[in-house]
N, C-alpha and C positions, 0 to 999 in steps of 0.2 A: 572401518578404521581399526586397526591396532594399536592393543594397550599403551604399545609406546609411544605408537604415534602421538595419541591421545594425551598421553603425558608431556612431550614436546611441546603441542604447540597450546596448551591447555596452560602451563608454565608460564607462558608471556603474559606481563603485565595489562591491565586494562580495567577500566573501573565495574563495579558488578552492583549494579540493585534488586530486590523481587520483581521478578514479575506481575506488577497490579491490573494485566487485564486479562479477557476472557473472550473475544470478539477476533474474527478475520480483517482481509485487507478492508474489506469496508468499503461500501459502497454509496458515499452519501453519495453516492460517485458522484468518487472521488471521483475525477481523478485520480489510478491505478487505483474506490474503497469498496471494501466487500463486507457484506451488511454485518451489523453486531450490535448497537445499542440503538436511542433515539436520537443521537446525532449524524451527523454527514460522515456515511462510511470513509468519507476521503476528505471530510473535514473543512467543507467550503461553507464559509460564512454567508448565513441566511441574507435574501438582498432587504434593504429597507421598508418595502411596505407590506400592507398584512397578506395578499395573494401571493407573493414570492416568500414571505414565511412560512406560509400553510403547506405551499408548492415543498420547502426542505425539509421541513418536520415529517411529509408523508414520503418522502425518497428515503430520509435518515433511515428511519423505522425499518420499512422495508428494508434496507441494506443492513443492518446492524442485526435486524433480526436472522439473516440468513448466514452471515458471520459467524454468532452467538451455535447457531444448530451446528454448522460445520467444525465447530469448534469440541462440542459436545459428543459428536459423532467417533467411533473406534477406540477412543480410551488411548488416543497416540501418543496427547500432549502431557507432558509432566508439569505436575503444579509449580507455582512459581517458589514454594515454600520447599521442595523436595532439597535433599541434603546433597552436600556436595560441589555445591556453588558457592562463589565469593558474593562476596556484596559491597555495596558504596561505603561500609564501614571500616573495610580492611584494603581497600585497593584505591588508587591516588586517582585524580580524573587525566583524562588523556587530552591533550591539543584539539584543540578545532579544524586547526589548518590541512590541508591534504598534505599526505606524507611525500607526495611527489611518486613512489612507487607506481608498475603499471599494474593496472586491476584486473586487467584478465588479457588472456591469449588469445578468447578467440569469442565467436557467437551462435548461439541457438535457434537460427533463424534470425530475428531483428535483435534478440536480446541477448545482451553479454554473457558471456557464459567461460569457463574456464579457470574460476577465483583459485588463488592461493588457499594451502590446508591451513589456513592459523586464523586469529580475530580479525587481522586487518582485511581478509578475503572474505568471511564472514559478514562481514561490516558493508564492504562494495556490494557483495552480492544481496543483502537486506535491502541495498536502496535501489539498486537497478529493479529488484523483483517490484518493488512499491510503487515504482512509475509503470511500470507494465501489468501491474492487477487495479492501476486508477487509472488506465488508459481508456479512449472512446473504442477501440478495439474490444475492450471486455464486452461491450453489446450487442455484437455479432457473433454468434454460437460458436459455426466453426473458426473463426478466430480467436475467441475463449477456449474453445479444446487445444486450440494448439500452444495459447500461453500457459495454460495448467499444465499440459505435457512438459512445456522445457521448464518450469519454473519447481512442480511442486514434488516431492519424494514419493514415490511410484506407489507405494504402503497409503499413500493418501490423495492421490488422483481421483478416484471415484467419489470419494466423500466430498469433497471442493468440486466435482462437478455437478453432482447429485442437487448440491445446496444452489451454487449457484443457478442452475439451471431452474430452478424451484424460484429464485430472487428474480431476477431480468425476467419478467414475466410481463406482458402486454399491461397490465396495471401500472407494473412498474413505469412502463415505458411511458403512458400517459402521463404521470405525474409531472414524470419532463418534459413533455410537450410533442414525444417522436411516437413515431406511427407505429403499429403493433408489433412490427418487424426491428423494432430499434434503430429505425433511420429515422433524420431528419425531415421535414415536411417542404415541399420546393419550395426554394428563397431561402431557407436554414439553413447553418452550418453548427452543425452539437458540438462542445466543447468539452474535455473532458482532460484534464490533465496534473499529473499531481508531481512536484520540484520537491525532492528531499532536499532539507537544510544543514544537516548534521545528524551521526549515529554515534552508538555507543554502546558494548558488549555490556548486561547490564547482569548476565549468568552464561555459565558452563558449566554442566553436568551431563553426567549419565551419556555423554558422547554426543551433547546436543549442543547449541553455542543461541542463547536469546539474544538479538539483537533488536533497542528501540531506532527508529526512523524518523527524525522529528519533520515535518514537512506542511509546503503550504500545495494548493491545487484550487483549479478554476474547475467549473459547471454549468454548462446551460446554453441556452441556445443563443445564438445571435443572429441578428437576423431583424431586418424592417418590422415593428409591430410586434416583438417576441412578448410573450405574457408570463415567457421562465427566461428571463435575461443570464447572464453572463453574472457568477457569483463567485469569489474569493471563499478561504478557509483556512486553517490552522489545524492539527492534527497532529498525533503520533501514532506510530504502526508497531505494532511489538511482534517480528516476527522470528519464531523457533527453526530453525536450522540444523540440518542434519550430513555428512557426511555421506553422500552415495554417488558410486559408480563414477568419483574421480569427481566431483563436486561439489558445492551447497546446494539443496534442495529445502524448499519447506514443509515444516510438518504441523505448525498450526502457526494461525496470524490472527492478531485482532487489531482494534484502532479505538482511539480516545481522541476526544478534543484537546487541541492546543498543545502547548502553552501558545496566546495570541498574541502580540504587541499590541499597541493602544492605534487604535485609526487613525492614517497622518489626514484624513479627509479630503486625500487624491480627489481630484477631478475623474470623474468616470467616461471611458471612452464611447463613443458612438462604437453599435453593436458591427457596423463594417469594418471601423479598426479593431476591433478585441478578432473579429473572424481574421482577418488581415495578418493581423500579429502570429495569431494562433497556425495561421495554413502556412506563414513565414519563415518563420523561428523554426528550427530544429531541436531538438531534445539532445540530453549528452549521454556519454557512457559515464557514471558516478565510482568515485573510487573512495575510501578511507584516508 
């Protein structure tokens, strides 16, 4: 990008806070989490009894931890304290609502691709990436290499796959209940999938644009007799964005829990409807 460039769209308003994490997509998987602390990389709420707690506490871990390394790895990311950035003290907060604009031109394979050079492409492009690194797709290698390839800044491909490929590990996969290979066990259907709720450019510096992801996502298996059911979550995704070869690319991601709402104490579906729902529904393309 050029300095002018950089100046233009650097210029438009939007609110800006530090950067307070240190963690990837996070993979309590999420849905679309790559691991970084000892919560659900992707932010699903432990299910209520002690074997499905133990069951998210050893995913969190695991995912948050391989986050956290990727994170640490090349020296890419700029701290969230570096100069140069605005913050929520000098910038107004921006609308919730989608601005109606369209968010991209075109796609990367399944994932949108194409965003506008300014916040509000920034912004699309943080949530479409967040549903495709908390996707059940992340579990299968070669389709993990081809979501890093269109998602992440070339400068940082190796290190996100390096780590990843170290997290999705046959340990891992037991935790969740799927066979060493990261499929589901016949009669299962894995679930895995993470709904951004709202973003918000939170820095821009040094040619780079932070955007947080605030979002919820399911996990788990459904299925007759499952003993890792179908779990809810809350999360944020704070991911660094970069400017390359005519798009946003990521250059470092991590994930925190919440903010949560209080439990409306929904009735819980039988695991053929949560699978049901889940192979039914289609997912969207996410805009600003």
């Amino acid at each position: 990008m050029s300095h002018g460039d950089e100046r233009d769209y650097r210029s438009e308003p939007g609110p800006r806070t530090e950067d307070p994490y240190s963690t990837i997509g996070g993979t309590r998987q999420t849905r679309t989490r790559l691991p970084g602390d000892d919560n659900d990389g992707y932010g699903r709420r432990p299910v209520r009894n002690t074997r499905s707690l133990a069951m998210v506490v050893g995913v969190v871990v695991l995912l948050i931890a391989a986050i956290a390394l990727a994170n640490l790895g090349g020296g890419e990311g700029k701290g969230s304290g570096a100069g140069g950035g605005k913050d929520s003290a000098t910038a107004g907060t921006g609308p919730t609502a989608a601005t109606g604009t369209k968010p991209v031109q075109g796609k990367n394979g399944t994932i949108a691709a194409g965003f506008a050079h300014d916040e509000q492409g920034a912004q699309s492009a943080a949530a479409n990436y967040a549903v495709a690194l908390g996707s059940a797709e992340m579990f299968d290698k070669a389709q993990r290499d081809a979501i890093l390839d269109a998602i992440i800044a070339p400068a940082s491909v190796e290190r996100f796959r390096t780590t990843l490929d170290t997290a999705y590990s046959p340990g891992f996969f037991a935790n969740l209940g799927l066979k060493d290979d990261g499929t589901a066990p016949v009669g299962f259907t894995f679930i895995s999938r993470t709904t951004p709720v709202g973003t918000k450019v939170v820095k821009v510096a040094d040619g780079r644009t932070t955007v947080d992801v605030w979002c919820t996502g399911l996990i788990g298996l459904a299925g007759e007799g499952s003993t890792k059911p179908v779990t809810d979550g809350w999360f944020t995704i704070t991911t660094e964005l970069e400017w390359v070869e005519g798009d946003w690319k990521i250059v470092t991601h991590s994930q925190k829990d919440g903010p949560a709402p209080v439990d409306g104490d929904s009735r819980a579906s039988s695991a053929e409807e949560i699978a049901g729902a889940v192979n039914g529904f289609g997912g969207f393309t996410y805009a600003r």
